[in-house]
C-alpha positions as CSV (number, residue, x, y, z in Angstrom):
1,X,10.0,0.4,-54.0
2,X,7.1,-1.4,-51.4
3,X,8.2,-4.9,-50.5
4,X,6.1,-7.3,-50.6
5,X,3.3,-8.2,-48.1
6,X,5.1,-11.5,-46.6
7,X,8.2,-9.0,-45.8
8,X,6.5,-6.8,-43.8
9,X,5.3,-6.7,-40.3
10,X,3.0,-4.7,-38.0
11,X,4.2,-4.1,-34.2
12,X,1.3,-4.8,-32.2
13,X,2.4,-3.7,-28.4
14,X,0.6,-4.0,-25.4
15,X,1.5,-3.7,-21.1
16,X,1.0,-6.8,-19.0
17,X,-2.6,-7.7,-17.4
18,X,-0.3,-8.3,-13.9
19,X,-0.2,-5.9,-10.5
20,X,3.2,-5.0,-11.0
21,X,3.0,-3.9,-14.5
22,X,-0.6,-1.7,-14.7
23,X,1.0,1.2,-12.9
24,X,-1.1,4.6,-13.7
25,X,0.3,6.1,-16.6
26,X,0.4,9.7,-16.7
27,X,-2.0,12.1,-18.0
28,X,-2.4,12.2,-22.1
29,X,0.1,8.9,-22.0
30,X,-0.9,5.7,-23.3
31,X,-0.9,2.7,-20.8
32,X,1.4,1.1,-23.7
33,X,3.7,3.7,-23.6
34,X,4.5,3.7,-19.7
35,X,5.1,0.1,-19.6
36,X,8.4,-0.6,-19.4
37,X,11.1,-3.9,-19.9
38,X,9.6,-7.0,-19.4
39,X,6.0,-5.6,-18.8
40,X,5.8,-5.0,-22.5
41,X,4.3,-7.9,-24.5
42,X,5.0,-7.7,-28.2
43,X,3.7,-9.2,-30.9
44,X,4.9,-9.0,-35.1
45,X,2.0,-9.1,-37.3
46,X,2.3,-10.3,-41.0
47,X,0.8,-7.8,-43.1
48,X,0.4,-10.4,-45.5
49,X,-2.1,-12.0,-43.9
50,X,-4.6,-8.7,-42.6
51,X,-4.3,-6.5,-39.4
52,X,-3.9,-8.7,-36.6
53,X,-4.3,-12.4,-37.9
54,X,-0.9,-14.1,-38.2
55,X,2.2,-13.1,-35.6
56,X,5.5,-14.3,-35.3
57,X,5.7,-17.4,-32.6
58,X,7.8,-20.3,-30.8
59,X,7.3,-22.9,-33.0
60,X,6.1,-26.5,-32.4
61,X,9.1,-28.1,-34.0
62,X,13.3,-28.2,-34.2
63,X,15.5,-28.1,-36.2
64,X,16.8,-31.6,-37.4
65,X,20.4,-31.3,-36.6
66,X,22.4,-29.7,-33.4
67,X,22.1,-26.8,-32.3
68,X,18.3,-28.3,-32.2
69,X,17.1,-25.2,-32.5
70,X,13.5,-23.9,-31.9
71,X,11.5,-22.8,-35.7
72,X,9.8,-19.8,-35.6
73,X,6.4,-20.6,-37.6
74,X,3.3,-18.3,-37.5
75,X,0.4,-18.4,-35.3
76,X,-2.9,-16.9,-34.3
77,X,-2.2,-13.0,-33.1
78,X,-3.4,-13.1,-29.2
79,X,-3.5,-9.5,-28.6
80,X,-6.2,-8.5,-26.1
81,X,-6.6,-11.9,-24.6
82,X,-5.9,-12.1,-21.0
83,X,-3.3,-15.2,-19.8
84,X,-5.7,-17.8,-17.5
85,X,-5.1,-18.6,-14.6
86,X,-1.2,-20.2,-13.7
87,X,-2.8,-23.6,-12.9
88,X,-4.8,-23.8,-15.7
89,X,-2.9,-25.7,-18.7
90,X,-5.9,-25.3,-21.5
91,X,-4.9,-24.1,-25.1
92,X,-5.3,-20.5,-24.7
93,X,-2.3,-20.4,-22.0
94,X,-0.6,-22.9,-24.6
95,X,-1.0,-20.4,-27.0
96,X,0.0,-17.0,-25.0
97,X,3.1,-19.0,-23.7
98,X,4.1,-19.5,-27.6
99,X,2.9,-16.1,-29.2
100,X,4.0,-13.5,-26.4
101,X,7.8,-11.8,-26.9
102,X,9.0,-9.0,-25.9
103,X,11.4,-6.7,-28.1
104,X,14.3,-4.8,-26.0
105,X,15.4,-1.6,-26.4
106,X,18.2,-0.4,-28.5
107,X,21.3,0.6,-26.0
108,X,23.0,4.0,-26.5
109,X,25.7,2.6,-25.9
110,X,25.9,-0.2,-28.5
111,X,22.7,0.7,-31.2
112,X,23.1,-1.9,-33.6
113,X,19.5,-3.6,-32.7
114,X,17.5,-5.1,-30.7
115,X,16.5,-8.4,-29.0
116,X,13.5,-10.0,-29.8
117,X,12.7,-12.8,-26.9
118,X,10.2,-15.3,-25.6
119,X,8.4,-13.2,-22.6
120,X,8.4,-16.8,-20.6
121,X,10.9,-18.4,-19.4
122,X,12.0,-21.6,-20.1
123,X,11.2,-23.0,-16.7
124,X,7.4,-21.8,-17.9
125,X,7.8,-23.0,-21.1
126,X,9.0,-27.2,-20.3
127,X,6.2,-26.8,-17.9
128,X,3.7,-26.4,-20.4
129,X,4.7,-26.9,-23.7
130,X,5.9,-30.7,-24.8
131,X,8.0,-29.6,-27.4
132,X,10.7,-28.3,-24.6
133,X,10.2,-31.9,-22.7
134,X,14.4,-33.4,-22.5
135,X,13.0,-36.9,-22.3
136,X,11.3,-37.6,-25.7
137,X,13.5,-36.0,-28.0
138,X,11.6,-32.7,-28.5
139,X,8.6,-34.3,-31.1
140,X,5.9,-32.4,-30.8
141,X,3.7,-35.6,-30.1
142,X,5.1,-35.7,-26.8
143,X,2.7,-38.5,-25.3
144,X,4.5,-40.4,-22.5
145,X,4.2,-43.2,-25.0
146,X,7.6,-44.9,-24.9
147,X,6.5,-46.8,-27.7
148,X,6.8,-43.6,-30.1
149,X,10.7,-43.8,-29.5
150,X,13.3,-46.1,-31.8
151,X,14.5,-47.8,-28.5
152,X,12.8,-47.9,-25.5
153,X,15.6,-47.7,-23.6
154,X,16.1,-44.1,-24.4
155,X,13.3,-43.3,-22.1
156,X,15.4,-44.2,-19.5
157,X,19.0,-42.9,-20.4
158,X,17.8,-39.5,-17.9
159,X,17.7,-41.7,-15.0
160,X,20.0,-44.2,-15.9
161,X,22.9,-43.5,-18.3
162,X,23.9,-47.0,-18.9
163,X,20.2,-47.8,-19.7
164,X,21.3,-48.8,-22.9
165,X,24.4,-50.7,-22.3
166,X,26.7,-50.9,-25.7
167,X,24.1,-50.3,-27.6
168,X,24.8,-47.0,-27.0
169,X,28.8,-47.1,-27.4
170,X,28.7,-43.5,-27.7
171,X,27.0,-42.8,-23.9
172,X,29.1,-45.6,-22.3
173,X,32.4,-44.9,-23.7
174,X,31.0,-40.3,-22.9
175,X,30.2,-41.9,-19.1
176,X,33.2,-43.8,-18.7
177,X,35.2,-40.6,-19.4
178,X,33.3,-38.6,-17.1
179,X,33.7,-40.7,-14.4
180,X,37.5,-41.2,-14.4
181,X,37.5,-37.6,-15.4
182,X,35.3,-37.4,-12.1
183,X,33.9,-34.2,-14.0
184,X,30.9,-33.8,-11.5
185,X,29.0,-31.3,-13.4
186,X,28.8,-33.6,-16.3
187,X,27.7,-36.5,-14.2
188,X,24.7,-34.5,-12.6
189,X,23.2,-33.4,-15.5
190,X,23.7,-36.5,-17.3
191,X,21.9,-37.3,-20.8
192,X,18.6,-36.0,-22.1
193,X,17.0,-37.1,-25.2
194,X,17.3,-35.2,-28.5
195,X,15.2,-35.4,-31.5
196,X,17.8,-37.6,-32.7
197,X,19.1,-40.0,-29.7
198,X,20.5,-39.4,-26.0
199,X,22.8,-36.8,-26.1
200,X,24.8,-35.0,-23.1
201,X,22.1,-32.7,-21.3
202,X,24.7,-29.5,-21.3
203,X,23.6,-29.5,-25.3
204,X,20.1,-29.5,-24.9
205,X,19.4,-28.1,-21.4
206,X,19.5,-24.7,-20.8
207,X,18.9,-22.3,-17.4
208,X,15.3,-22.7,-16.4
209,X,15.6,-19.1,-15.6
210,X,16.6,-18.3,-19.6
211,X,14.1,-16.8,-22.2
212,X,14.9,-17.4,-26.0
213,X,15.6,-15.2,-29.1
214,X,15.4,-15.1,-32.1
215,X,18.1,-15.1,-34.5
216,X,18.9,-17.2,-37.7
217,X,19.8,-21.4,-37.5
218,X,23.2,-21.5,-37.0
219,X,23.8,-18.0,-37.6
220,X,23.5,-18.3,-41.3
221,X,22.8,-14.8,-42.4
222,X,21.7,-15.7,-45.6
223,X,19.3,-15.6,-48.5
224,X,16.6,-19.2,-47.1
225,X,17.7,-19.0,-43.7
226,X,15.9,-20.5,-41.3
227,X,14.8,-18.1,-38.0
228,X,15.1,-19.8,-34.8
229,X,14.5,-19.2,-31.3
230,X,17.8,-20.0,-29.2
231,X,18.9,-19.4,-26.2
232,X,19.6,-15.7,-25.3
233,X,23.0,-14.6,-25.4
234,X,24.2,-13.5,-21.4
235,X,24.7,-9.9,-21.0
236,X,28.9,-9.2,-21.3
237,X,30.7,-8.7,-18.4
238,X,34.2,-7.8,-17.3
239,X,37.0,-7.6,-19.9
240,X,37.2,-8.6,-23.1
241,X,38.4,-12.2,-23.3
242,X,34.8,-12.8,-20.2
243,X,32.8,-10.3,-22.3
244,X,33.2,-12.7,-25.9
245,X,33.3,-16.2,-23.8
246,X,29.7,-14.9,-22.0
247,X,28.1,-13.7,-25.2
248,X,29.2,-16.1,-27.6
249,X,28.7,-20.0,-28.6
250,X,29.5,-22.5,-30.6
251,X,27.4,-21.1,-33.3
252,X,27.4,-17.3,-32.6
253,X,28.1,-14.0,-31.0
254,X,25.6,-12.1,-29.0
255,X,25.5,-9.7,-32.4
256,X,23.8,-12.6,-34.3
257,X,21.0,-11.9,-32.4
258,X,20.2,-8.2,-32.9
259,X,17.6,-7.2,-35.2
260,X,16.3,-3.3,-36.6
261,X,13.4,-2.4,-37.6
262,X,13.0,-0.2,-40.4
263,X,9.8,1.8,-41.5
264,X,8.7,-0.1,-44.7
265,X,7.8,2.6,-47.5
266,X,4.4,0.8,-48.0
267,X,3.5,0.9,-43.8
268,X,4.7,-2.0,-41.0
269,X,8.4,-2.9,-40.2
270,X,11.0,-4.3,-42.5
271,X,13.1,-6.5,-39.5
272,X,16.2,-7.2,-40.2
273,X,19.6,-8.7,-38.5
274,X,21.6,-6.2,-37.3
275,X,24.2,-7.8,-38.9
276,X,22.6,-8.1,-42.7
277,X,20.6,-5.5,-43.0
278,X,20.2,-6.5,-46.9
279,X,18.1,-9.4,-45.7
280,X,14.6,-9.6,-43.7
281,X,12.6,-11.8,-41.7
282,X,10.1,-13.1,-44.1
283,X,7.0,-15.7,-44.2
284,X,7.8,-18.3,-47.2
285,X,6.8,-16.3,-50.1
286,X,2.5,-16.6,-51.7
287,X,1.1,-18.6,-47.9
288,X,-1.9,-20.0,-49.5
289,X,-5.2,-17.9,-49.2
290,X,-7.5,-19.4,-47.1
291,X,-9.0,-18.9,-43.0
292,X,-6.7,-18.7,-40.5
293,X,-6.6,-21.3,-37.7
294,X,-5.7,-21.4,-34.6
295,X,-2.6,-23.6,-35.4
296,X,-1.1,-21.2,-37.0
297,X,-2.2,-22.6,-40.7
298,X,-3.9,-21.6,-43.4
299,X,-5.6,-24.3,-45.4
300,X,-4.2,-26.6,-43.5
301,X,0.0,-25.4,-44.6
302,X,1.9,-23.9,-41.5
303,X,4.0,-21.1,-42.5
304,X,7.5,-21.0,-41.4
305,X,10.2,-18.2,-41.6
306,X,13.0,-17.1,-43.2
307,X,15.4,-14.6,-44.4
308,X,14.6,-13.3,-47.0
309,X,16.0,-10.2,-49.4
310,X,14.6,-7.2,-48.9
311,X,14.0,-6.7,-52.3
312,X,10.7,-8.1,-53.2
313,X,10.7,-10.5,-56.3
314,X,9.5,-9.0,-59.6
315,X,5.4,-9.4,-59.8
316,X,5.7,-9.2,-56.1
317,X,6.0,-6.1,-54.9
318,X,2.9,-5.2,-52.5
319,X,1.0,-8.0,-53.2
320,X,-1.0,-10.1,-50.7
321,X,0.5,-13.5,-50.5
322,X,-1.5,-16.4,-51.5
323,X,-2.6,-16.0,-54.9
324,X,-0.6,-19.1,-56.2
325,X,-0.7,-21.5,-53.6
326,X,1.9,-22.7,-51.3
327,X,5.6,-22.9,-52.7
328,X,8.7,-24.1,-51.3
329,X,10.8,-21.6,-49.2
C-alpha cells in the first residue's frame, strides 16, 4: 500500500555551476544527465512537506555520546541557487555547504546501494561551519567565548595538553603514556575538544580531504534509529584482511553505509539501508504544519531523522504530515 508522506522522498538532481563540470551535453540530453561523479549535486526532498521545500541536510548538532556523530535534520531545499563566491562566508554559502550531497552510483560489481555523501569536504566544511570547530566541543553556539565552556582550561588542552593539570587525570595519565610510548603520531595530533570534554584528536579529527555519509548512529539498523553523517568509509584495497581494516570501524563496515532507493507506489523514493531493506529513512512522523524557514523548521520544531518501517502506521498511509502537531520520534 502508499507509505506515508514523511517516508517518501523526491530526487531533485542537478550539474555543478563550475567550469569543469558544465561540459556541453549532447544533443536531446539533459545537462543533468551528462554530469557525471562529483559534478552531480543531489538533493532528497520530503514529499511530506510539498515539491521542493524540505531536503535531507548536515545537521547543526551531534550526537551526545562517541562516535559524536553528525544528525541529519531537514533544511530549506537550495536547488537552483548558485554557491557565492569562495570568500564570501554569508548564510546562503552556509546553507549550500550543509544541503548539497551527492549520491554515488551503484557498482556492478558489488550492487547492494549506494553512497549518499556531503559534496564538501571537510576541510570546506570546519572552514565554514562552527559545528565541525575541534576546539569548542562541536556546540553549535560556537562563539570564541571561552566562558560557554565548563572549564576554561579546555580551550587550551589543543595547544597545551597539560593545560589542565590533574584535573584532567584522564589527559595526563593518556599523555604520559604517549610520551614513554614515544608514539609520535599521537603526540602531534594531540587533544581536541568534544561535546563532552578533551578527548584524543584521532576520535574526533578526520582527513581534511574526507566527505561524510550517511548511515545510521552507530550502525543501529533499527526501528528509531537515528541517521547520521560519518565519515565515509575508504574504498577497499588489496586482500581481504586490508580490504575489512580500510572499510571498517569501530562502529561499522563500509556496508552500513549503502542505501537503495526504491520507487514508492504512491511517487518519490522509499531509501532504505542496503542492509535493512524493511526499514526507511523517515522524518519524525506528523512535522507540524506550518511555513517553512530557512532553519530548516516549521513552527519553530526542527525535524530530525530516522529509520523508520516501511510500513506506514494505520491512519497514516499517504497522508501529509502535520495534522496533529509535533510528536516524539
Amino acid at each position: 500500500g502508499p507509505l506515508a508522506a514523511w517516508q517518501t522522498w523526491d530526487l531533485l538532481r542537478r550539474c555543478r555551476q563550475e567550469p569543469r563540470c558544465l561540459n556541453p551535453a549532447p544533443p536531446g540530453v539533459a545537462p543533468e544527465q551528462s554530469c557525471h561523479g562529483m559534478c552531480v549535486v543531489d538533493e532528497l526532498s520530503l514529499r511530506a512537506t510539498g515539491a521542493g521545500s524540505l531536503c535531507l541536510q548536515l545537521g547543526t548538532t551531534r550526537s551526545v555520546r562517541q562516535p559524536y556523530s553528525l544528525l541529519a535534520q531537514l533544511g530549506v531545499c537550495l536547488a537552483g541557487q548558485r554557491l557565492p563566491d569562495r570568500a564570501s562566508n554569508d548564510s546562503v554559502r552556509i546553507a549550500m555547504l550543509r544541503g548539497q550531497l551527492n549520491i554515488g552510483e551503484e557498482s556492478s560489481a558489488e550492487p547492494r546501494g549506494a553512497l549518499i555523501k556531503s559534496l564538501h569536504r571537510l576541510r570546506n566544511l570546519r572552514a565554514m561551519l562552527p559545528e565541525h570547530r575541534t576546539d569548542c566541543g562541536f556546540w553549535s553556539n560556537c562563539t570564541g567565548m571561552r566562558v560557554v565552556l565548563p572549564k576554561p582550561c579546555w580551550s587550551r588542552v589543543a595547544e597545551d595538553p597539560t593545560a589542565c593539570g590533574s584535573s584532567e587525570r584522564v589527559l595526563a595519565t593518556t599523555w604520559a603514556r604517549w610520551t614513554e610510548d614515544n608514539n609520535t603520531a599521537q603526540l602531534a595530533r594531540g587533544f581536541a575538544l568534544g561535546p563532552t570534554g578533551p578527548l584524543p584528536a584521532k576520535m574526533l579529527l578526520g582527513g581534511a580531504k574526507d566527505r561524510l555519509c550517511l548511515s545510521a548512529w552507530r550502525s543501529y539498523l533499527k526501528e528509531g534509529a537515528a541517521a547520521t553523517f560519518e565519515r565515509c568509509p575508504k574504498p577497499p584495497t588489496g586482500g581481504k584482511e586490508r580490504r575489512e581494516k580500510k572499510t571498517s570501524s569501530k562502529w561499522a563496515g563500509a556496508g552500513y553505509f549503502q542505501w537503495t532507493q526504491t520507487p514508492a507506489p504512491g511517487g518519490g523514493y522509499l531509501i532504505s539501508p542496503s542492509l535493512a531493506p524493511g526499514l526507511c529513512l523517515a522524518a519524525t512522523p506528523l512535522l507540524p504544519s506550518g511555513p517553512v524557514r530557512p532553519s530548516g523548521a516549521v513552527d519553530g520544531v526542527r525535524a530530525g531523522l530516522r529509520l523508520s518501517s516501511n510500513v506506514a502506521p494505520k491512519g497514516a498511509r499517504g497522508e501529509q504530515a502535520g495534522s496533529d502537531g509535533p510528536q516524539k520520534g
